[in-house]
N, C-alpha and C positions, 0 to 999 in steps of 0.2 A: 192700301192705296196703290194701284198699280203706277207704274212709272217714278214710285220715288227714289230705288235705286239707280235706274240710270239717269234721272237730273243730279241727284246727288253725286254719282260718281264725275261725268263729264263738267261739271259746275270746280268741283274737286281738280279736276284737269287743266280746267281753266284758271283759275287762281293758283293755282302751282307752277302752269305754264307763265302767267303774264307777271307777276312777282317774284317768285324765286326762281327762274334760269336766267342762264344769259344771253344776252341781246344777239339773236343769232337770228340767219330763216328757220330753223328749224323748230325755234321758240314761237315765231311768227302764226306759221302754218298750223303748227298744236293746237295755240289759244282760238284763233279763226275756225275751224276742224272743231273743235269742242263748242262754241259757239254756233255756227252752223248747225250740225246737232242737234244742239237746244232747242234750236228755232225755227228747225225743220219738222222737230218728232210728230207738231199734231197736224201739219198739212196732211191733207190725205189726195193722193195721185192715183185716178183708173185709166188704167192700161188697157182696153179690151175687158176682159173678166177677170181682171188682175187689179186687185185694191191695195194701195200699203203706204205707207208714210213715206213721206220724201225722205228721212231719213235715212229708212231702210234703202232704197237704191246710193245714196249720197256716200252710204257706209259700204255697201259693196262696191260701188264703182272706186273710191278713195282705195280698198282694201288693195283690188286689182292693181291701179298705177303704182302705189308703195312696192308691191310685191315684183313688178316688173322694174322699178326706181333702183331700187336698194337691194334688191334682190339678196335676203338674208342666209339664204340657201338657194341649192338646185331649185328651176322654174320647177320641172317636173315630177320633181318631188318635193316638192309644194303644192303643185295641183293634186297629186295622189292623198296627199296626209288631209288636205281638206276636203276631200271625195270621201274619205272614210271618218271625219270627225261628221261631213252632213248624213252618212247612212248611222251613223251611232247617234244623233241629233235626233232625227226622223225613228227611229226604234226608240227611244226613250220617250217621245209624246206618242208614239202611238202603245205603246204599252203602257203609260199612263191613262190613256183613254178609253183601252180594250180590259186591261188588267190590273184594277187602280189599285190592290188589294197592298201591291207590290212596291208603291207609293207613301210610306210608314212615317216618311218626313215633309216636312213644305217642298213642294213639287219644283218651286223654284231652283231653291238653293240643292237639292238633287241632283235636276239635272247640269245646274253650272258645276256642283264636284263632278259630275261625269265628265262636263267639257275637258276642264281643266285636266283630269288623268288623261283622257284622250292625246288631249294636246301637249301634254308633257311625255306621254311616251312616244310622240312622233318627231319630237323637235326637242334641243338643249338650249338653245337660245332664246332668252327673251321676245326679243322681234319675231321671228319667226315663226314662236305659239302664238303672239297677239295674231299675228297675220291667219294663221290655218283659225283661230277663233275666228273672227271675223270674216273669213271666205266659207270657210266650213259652217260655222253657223248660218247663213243666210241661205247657201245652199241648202242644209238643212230643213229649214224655214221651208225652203219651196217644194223641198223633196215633201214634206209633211202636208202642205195644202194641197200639191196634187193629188197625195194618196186618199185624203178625207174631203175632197170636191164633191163627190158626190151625197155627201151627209151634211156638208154643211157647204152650201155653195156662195154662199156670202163671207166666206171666212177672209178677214183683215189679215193682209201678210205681213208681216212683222209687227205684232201688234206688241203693247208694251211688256205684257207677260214676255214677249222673246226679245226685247232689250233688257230688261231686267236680271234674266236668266245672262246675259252679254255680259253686260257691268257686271254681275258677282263676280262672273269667273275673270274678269279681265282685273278687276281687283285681287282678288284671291293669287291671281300670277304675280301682281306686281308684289304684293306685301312678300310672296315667296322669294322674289331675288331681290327684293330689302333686305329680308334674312340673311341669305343665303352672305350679299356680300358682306354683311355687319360681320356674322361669321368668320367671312374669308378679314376683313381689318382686324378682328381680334386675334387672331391666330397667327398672322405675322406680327402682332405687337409683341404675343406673350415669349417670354425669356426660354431662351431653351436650356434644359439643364444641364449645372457643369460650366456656365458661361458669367459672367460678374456681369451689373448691367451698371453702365458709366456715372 
């Protein structure tokens, strides 16, 4: 069933946002932001010859203001690293669609590990990959329905197949710097040797 990882995952957003943080705007804006989302995914919005879920604009417009807000890094290298997460985006469906041979796993979860490498070798901070995901992928998205307009001229842009492929990998980030900090808590807990612990 297409779209059940991304309601599962921003559903997941949401109930983490509205019960376990604290009462901040930033807790605000998440659960509304995940919400929205949800209840945007099946409107569909044409643009001219441009068909896509409200969504998809709501999530690159949103991606854009965070990244000028908070600015997790350089603007302009932020724009580069998502310029090259959407030409690796765009090479990975269109070689899934020229050369499926090369496709050995669920096409989904593929290309979200592709994302996710991409984006963690352009960025070390969390914010930062979620942001070049998010910009990068959508540009991606478009870089991809332009290249295959002509074979398929009614093609849905951002359709749930390319949120789906979103949420894994935007999961896949986060469960990593779960990790990574649980890691970093146990390693300052444990006893260094040579030392008595009180």
């Amino acid at each position: 069933m297409e779209g059940i990882y991304f309601y599962f995952f921003f559903w997941f957003i949401w109930i983490v946002a509205t019960f376990f943080m604290k009462k901040t705007g930033e807790r605000t804006k998440l659960a509304a932001f995940a919400l929205v989302m949800i209840s945007s995914a099946s409107l569909t919005v044409e643009i001219g010859v441009v068909r896509a879920p409200l969504a998809f604009f709501i999530l690159f417009l949103c991606s854009c203001y965070a990244a000028i807000e908070r600015r997790p890094c350089s603007l302009p290298f932020l724009a580069l690293s998502a310029s090259g997460l959407a030409f690796a985006y765009a090479a990975f469906r269109l070689l899934a669609l020229f050369d499926p041979v090369w496709i050995w796993l669920d096409g989904q979860w593929m290309l979200a590990w592709w994302l996710v490498i991409v984006s963690g070798l352009f960025h070390r901070r969390l914010a930062a990959r979620l942001l070049c995901l998010a910009l990068g992928g959508c540009q991606g998205e478009a870089v991809y329905a332009i290249a295959i307009h002509r074979m398929a001229p009614g093609y849905v842009l951002g359709s749930f197949s390319f949120f789906d492929a979103a949420a894994i990998s935007a999961s896949c980030l986060l469960i990593w710097e779960m990790i990574r900090f649980l890691s970093l808590q146990l390693e300052e807990k444990r006893p260094v040797r040579g030392t008595r612990q009180p």
